[in-house]
N, C-alpha and C positions, 0 to 999 in steps of 0.2 A: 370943622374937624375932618381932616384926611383919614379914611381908613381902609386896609387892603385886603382886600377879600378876596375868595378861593371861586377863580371862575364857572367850578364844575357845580357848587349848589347855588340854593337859591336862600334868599335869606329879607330878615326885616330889620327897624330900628326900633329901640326904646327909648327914649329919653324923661326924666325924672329930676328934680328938684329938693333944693334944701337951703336955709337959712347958713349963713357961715357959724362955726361953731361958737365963735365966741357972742353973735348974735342970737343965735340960737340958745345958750348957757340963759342969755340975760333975758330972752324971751320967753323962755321956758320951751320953744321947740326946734329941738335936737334933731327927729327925725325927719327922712324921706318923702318928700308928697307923693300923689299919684301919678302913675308910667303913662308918658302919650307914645303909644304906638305905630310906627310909620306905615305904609304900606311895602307889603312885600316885593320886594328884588328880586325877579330870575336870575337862574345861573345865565351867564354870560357865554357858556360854552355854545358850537354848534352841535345840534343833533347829528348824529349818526349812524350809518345804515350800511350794509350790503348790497349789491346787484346780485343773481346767480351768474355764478360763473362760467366762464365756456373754456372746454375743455377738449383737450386733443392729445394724444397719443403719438408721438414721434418718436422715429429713428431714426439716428444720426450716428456717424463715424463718430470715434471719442475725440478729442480733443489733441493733438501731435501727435497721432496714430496716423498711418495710411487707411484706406477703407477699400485697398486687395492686391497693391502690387505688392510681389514679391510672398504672397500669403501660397502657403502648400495647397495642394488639391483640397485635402483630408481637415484643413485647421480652418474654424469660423474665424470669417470677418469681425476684426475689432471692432464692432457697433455696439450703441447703449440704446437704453431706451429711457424716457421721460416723459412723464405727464406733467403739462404747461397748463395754468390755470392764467384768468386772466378776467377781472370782474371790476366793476363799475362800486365806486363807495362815496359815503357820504360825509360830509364830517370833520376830514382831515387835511390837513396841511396848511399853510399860510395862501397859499393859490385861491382856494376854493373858500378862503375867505374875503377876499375882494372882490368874488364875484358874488358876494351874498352882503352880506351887513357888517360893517367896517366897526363897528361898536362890540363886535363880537369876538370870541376869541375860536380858533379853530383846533382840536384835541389832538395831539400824536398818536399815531398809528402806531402800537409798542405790540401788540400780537395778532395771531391769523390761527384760527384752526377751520380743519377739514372735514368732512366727516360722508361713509357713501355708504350706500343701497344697493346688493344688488339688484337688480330688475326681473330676475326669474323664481326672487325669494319676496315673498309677502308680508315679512319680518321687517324689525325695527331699524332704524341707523344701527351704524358703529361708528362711534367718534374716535378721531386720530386724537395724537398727542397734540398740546398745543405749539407752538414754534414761536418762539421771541423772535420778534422784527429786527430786534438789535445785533443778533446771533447770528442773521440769515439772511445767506449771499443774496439768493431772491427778488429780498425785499429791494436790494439795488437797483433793481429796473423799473422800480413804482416811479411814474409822475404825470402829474395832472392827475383825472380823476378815475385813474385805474391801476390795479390792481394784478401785479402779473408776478408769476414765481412759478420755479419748475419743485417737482417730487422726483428724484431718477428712483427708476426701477431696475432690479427688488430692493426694496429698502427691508430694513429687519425689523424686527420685534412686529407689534401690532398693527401695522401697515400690511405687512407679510401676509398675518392671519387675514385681513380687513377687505385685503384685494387678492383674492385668488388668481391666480393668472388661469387662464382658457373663458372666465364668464365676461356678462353685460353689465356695465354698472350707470348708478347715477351719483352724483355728486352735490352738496351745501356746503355754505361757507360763511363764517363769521368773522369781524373783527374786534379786538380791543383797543381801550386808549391808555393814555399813559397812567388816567386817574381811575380806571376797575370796570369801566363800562364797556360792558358787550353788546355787540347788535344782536338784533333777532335771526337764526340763521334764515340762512338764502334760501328761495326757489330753489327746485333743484335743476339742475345740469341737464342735459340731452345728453341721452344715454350713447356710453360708450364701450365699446367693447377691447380687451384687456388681452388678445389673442391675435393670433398668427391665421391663415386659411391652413387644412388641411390637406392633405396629400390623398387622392381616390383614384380606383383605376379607372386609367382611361374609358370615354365612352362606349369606344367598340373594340373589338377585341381581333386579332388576327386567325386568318385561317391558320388550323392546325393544315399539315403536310398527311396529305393519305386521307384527310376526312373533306369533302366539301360539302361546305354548307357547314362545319364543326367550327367557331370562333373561339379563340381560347386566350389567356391575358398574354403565357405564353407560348411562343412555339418552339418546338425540338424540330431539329434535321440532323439525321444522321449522317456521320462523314466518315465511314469505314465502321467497322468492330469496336473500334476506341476510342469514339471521336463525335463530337457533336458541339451544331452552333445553336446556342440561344438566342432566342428574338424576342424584342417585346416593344410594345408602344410607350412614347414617354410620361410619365403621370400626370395629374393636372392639379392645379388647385381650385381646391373648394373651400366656400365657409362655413357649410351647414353637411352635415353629412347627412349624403343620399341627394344633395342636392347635383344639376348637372349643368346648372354652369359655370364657365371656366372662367369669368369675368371674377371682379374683388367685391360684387353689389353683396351687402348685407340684409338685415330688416329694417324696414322703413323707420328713420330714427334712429336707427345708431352710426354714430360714430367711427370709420373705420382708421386704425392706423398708418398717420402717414410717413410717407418715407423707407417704405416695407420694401418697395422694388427692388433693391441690391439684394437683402436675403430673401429672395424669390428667387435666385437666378443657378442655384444651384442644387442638386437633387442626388443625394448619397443612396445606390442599389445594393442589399444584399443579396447572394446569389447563395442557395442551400440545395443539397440535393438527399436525397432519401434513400437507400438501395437494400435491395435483401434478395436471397436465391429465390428461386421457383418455386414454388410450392406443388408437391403433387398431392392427388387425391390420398395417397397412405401418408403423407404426413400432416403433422402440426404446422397451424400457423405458425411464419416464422415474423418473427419480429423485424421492423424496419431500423434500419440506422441511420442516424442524418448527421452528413459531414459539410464542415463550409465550405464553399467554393472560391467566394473573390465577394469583398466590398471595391467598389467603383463607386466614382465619382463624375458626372455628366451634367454640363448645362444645359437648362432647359432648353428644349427645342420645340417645334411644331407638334402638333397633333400628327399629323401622316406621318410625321420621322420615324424610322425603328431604329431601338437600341439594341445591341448585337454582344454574344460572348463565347468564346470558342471553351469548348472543355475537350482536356486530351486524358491520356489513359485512364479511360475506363474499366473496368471489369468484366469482358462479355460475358461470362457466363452470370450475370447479376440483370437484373431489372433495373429502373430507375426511375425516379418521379423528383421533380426540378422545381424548389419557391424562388419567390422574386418577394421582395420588400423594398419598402421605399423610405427614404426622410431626409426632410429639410437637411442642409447643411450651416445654414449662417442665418438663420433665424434663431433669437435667443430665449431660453428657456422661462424667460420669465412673462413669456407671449401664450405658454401653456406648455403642455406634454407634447413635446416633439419628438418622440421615439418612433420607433420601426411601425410600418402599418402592417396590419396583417397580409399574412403570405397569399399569393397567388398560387398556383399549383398549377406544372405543366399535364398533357397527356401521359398515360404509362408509359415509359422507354421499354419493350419488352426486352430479355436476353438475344445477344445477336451471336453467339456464340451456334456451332451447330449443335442439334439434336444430337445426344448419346446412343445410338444405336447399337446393341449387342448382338453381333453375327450368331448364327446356331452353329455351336461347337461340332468338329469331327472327332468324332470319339474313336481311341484306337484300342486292341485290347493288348497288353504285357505283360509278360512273365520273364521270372527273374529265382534262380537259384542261388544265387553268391551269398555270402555271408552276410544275415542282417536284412538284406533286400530280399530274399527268397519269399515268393509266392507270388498272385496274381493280383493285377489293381487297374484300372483303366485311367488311359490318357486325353485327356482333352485338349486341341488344338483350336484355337481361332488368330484373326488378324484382330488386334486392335483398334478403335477408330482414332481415325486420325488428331481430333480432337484431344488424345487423351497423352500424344506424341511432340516433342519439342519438332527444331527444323533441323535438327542430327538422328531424329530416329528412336529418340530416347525417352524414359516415360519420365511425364509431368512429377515433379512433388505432389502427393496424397493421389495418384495413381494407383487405384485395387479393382480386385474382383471378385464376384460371389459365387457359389455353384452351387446347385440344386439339383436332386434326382429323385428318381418316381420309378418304384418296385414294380412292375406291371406283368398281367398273368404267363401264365406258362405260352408258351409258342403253341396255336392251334387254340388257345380256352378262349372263350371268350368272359370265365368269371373271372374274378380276382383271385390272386394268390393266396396261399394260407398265411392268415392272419393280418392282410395287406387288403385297404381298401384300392379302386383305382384311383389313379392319379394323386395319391398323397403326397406329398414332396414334403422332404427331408431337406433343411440348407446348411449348408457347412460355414463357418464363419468365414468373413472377408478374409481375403487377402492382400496386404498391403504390394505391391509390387518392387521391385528396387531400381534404381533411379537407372540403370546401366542395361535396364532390359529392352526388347526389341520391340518390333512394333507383332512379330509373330510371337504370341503367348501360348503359353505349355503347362498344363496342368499336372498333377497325379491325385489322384483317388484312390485310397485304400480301405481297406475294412469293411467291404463288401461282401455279402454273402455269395461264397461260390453258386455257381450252376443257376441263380437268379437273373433276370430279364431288368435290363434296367433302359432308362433314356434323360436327358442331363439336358439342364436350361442355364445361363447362367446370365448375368448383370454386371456392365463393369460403371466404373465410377469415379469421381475423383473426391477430393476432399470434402463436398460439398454438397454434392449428387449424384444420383443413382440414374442408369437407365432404366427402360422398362425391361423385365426378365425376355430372354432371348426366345424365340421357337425351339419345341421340343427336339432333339437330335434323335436322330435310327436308333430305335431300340437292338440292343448289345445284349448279349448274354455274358456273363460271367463265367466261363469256359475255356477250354482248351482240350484241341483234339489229344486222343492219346496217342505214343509213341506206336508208330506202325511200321511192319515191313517193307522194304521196297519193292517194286516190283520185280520178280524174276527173285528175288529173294527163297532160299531150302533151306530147313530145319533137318540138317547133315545129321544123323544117328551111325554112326560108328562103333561095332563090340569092341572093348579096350580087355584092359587083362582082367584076369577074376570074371564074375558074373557083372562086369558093369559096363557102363554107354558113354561112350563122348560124345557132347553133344555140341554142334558149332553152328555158331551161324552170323550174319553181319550185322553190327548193330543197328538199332532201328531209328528210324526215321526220326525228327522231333523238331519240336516248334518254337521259335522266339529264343534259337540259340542256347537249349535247356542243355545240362550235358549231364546231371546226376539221375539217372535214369533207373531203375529198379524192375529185375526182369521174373517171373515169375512161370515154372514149369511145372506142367500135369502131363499124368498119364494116364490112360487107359490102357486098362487090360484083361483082357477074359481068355476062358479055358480053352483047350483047344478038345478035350472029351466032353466036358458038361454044354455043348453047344450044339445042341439038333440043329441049329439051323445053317450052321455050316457045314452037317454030312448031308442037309438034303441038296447042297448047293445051288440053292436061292443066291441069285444076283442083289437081293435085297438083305441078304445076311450080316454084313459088316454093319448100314445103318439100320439094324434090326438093333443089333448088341450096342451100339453109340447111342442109341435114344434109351432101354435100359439100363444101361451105363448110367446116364445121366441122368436117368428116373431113379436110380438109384441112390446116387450123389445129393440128389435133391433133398428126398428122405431121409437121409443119413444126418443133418443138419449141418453140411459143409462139407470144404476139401480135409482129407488125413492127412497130414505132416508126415514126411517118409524119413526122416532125418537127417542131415546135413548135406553138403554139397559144397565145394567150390570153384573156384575161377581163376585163372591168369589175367593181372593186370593190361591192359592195353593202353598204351599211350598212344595221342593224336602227335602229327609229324605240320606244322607249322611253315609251311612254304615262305621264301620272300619273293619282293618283286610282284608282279603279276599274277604270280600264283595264289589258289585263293584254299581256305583252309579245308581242310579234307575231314568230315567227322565221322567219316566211315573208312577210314585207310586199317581199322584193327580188326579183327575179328572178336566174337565172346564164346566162351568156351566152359565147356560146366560136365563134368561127371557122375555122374550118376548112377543106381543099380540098374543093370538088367533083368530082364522077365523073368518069370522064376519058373521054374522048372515045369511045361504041362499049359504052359500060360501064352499067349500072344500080347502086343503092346505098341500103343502109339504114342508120341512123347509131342507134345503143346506147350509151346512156349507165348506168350505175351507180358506186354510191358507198362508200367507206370510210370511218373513223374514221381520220384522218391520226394521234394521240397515243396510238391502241393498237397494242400489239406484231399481230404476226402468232397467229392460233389463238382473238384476243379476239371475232369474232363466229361467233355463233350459227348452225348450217347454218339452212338455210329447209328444208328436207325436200323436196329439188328431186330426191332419185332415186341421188344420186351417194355411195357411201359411199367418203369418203375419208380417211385416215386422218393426211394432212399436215395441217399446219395450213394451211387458207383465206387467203390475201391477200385476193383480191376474191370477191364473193359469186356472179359469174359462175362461180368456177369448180366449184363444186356440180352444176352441169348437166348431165347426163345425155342423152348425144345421143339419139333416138328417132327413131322413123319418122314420118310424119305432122305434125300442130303441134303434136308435144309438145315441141320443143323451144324453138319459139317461144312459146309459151306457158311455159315454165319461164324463161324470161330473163325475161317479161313481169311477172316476181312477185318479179326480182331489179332491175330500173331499167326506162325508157322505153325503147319502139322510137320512131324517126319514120318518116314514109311514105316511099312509096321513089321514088327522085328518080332521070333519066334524062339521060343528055346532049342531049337533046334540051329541057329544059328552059331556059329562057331567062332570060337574067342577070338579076337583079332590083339597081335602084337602092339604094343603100346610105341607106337612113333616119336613120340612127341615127348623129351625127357622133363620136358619144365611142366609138364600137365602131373599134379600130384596125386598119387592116388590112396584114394580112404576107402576102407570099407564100409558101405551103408547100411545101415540096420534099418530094414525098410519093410513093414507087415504088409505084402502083397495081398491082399486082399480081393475076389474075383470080382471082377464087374464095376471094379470100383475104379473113378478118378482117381489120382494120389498126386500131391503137390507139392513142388518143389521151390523154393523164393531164397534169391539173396540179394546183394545190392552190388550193382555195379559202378564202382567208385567213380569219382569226377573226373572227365577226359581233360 
């Protein structure tokens, strides 16, 4: 009997006996005898088995791709990558059965799975998916008794997870046959690693510029104000970080990737730089800014090569601090993280711009009557620093300045003024400058206290920073001398008609081109009977009666108003050409009453600045320290014995001579002089005072 059986089990025979039936009917037995047993048949298949596999890591251009002409600086090389396996098996195909037992049948290879470890985890496999031999280009290249087929990488799904790209891995491998048998997996693989080397900086590092003996990754040179070349050595590769050297050797037993040289051969630089202002001691940290500069792209060179990059417009007045980074260009991502390494950091760039330096301002003092402008304020003059100037002369955008001033004691004190410590300073807000200004700047300062001692610091700056505050300037007082006689200048007394006085004289002097001026006249006058000291005649008799007079005035609590008075305008005469203005080409002229009857009388005139406040002039150093503010400059006077008092008025306005009621009415000349009559309480011994305003020339 022929019978076909399944090569893969293993199997026996039975054989059993029976009478035919109709023998059986007439014999009476029908059934079955007992089963002879054969011995058992192995299956006829051959066993099989895996080798472990050996494994390797290649990169290779892809397939009808170039592998770099014509490829951009910046775009990786078309390479792939693949792990080739390639393993010894047992078992399969019609070959490897002629070389063993010809009675035997040999099983088809119909599957392969994978499965890896990595080498730095103490954890279990992870088995890949299985792969139909029938499915898989691969398996094309199996013959004789091995075993070869590639995996390209990344592959997706559970491979992806399974093999991480940057770790070391090991590898087993099983096959199937066509009839469900698996071998035991393999040994495993010699480990291999699933990554690219790394990018480190170089071993030594270059001299910084201005430090010797300072190595730095990179170095700065400066090339003017705006201008600098970066240098740096080229990076190297490594496979272990921190390790230093620049060969491809791994740890002993693994596997390194072959075919890597072409993407080794080129090395992508980013170039950043950091920058922020100066910081001084009064301010806050300022914050850095980091702008890119240039990605580049350089093939690898030598170790002593330097790589080089020029940077142009800079910001002098800014700082600067300069990274380098480095990365692969045409190594492929699935060899590990190949991104940027961390940055290198050059030395500080300090600002090359100059120091802002603020001149100590000259301070002027002016006064001003016109409309609106009227009163006194000081001027500050300095030269700008050049810095702060284009190359026309003109000031930068965010060009300003500060001013500062410090009350300081009276002239001669050494304490402080009332209610002023020393050296406090008061700052006035910046000023912005405007774009069309010169490089000579001009301040004004207003709202000062008259007759105060002041001195002025100031700072200038741009958008961005301040200089240090300037040196203190000459301390100023806040003053102006009062309108004075000129030399050789008379207080002309003239009898007019009635009991009254013209009085004439040239206007007076004055300062800073003022011309609203305000003249003010006294008189003295005592008896010519009630005066023993004029019948004893004593030479000392006139400033007998003038220091009385004035002791009296004193007591009285002020001058007595005598009652009005006026004046002829006088206009100024405005030359052209060469001729220059004349402020004295008019006379002033005032009438007044005469002495009264029994009485003698001298008539004092002085002047103010009608458009300054009270405290705006200057003492004359006439004796008297007073500590009010001055109205009239008479009242500095200092009464004395002898002529010194009369001599101290004589330095503050005009006396005229001294006029007696006995003096006889003189005709009135002059028709434009108008005449009023005064009601004036003559009073003996007494000052009396006369004030009006002498309009604007």
């Amino acid at each position: 009997v022929d019978v076909q059986l399944e090569a893969h089990k293993t199997c026996h025979f039975e054989i059993r006996a029976r009478l035919r039936p109709t023998d059986a009917v007439a014999a009476g037995l029908a059934s079955w005898g007992a089963a002879v047993r054969s011995p058992s048949l192995p299956a006829r298949l051959l066993p099989i088995s895996v080798g472990a596999p050996s494994v390797e890591l290649v990169v290779r251009s892809r397939e009808g791709q170039d592998s770099g002409q014509g490829v951009a600086a910046t775009t990786p090389l078309p390479l792939e990558v693949v792990l080739s396996f390639e393993a010894l098996v047992r078992g399969f195909w019609a070959q490897q059965r002629q070389e063993l037992e010809v009675d035997r049948d040999a099983a088809r290879l119909m599957r392969y799975q994978l499965r890896s470890r990595p080498t730095d985890d103490e954890g279990g496999w992870v088995e890949w998916p299985g792969v139909e031999a029938a499915t898989s280009a691969a398996t094309a290249a199996a013959s004789g008794p091995e075993l070869r087929f590639e995996v390209p990488l990344p592959s997706g799904g559970s491979v992806r997870a399974a093999l991480a790209a940057g770790g070391s891995f090991v590898f087993s491998l099983r096959c199937g046959d066509e009839y469900g048998r698996w071998t035991p997996w393999s040994d495993s693989s010699d480990r291999i690693a699933v990554r690219a080397p790394i990018l480190a900086v170089p071993n030594s590092g270059i001299l910084a510029p201005g430090a010797p003996g300072v190595s730095s990754g990179l170095r700065v040179t400066q090339q003017g104000d705006r201008g600098v070349l970066l240098e740096w050595g080229p990076f190297r590769a490594a496979w272990e970080s921190g390790t230093r050297s620049v060969g491809l050797g791994g740890k002993p037993g693994t596997a390194m990737p072959k075919g890597l040289g072409p993407a080794l051969q080129r090395v992508a630089y980013r170039l950043r730089m950091s920058r922020r202002l100066p910081q001084s001691k009064e301010e806050s940290a300022v914050e850095w800014t980091t702008i890119p500069i240039d990605e580049l792209v350089a093939e690898r060179v030598g170790a002593t090569a330097l790589l080089s990059k020029e940077v142009h417009d800079l910001d002098e007045r800014c700082e600067y601090v300069f990274h380098l980074a480095a990365a692969w260009v045409d190594v492929p991502a699935c060899l590990g993280s190949q991104g940027w390494t961390a940055d290198i950091s050059s030395e500080l760039l300090p600002a090359r711009s100059a120091e802002l330096r603020a001149e100590c301002p000259l301070v002027e003092l002016k006064a001003s009557d016109e409309e609106g402008e009227a009163g006194l304020r000081f001027q500050l003059r300095w030269y700008a620093p050049l810095g702060l100037r284009d190359s026309f002369g003109q000031a930068v955008p965010g060009s300003r300045y500060q001013v500062r001033f410090a009350r300081l004691p009276p002239l001669g004190s050494l304490l402080p003024g009332p209610g002023e410590q020393a050296e406090t300073w008061s700052t006035r807000p910046a000023v912005l400058e405007e774009e069309t200004a010169s490089r000579e700047t001009l301040a004004d300062l207003w709202g000062l206290a008259p007759g105060q001692r002041y001195h002025f610091s100031l700072r200038v700056g741009d958008s961005h920073r301040w200089s240090p505050w300037s040196s203190p300037s000459e301390p100023l007082t806040l003053s102006l001398q009062a309108p004075l006689p000129n030399p050789g200048d008379v207080l002309e007394a003239t009898p007019a008609s009635g009991n009254s006085v013209r009085l004439e004289w040239r206007p007076f002097r004055t300062s800073q081109g003022l011309t609203r001026v305000e003249y003010k006249v006294m008189v003295l006058e005592w008896s010519q009977h009630d005066d023993p000291l004029a019948a004893s005649g004593d030479s000392n008799a006139v400033f007998a009666r003038l220091r009385r007079a004035a002791e009296l005035q004193s007591g009285a609590g002020g001058l007595w108003p005598r009652g009005t008075c006026s004046f002829r305008e006088v206009s100024l005469v405005l030359g052209t050409g060469s001729e220059q203005l004349r402020s004295q080409a008019g006379r002033v002229q005032a009438q007044v009453a005469g002495p009264s009857s029994g009485f003698y009388c001298r008539y004092f005139v002085c002047a103010r600045y009608a458009s300054l406040p009270p405290g705006a002039m200057a003492p004359l150093g006439l004796g008297r320290s007073n500590a009010s503010p001055l109205h009239w400059p008479d009242q500095e006077v200092e009464v004395k014995e002898g002529s010194a008092w009369e001599a101290s008025l004589s330095r503050a306005g005009l006396w005229s001579a001294i006029l007696g009621s006995g003096t006889a009415a003189a005709v009135v000349e002059d028709a434009e002089v108008q005449e009023r009559p005064l009601a004036m309480a003559a009073v003996p011994g007494h000052l009396l005072q006369e004030s009006w305003h002498h309009p604007p020339l």
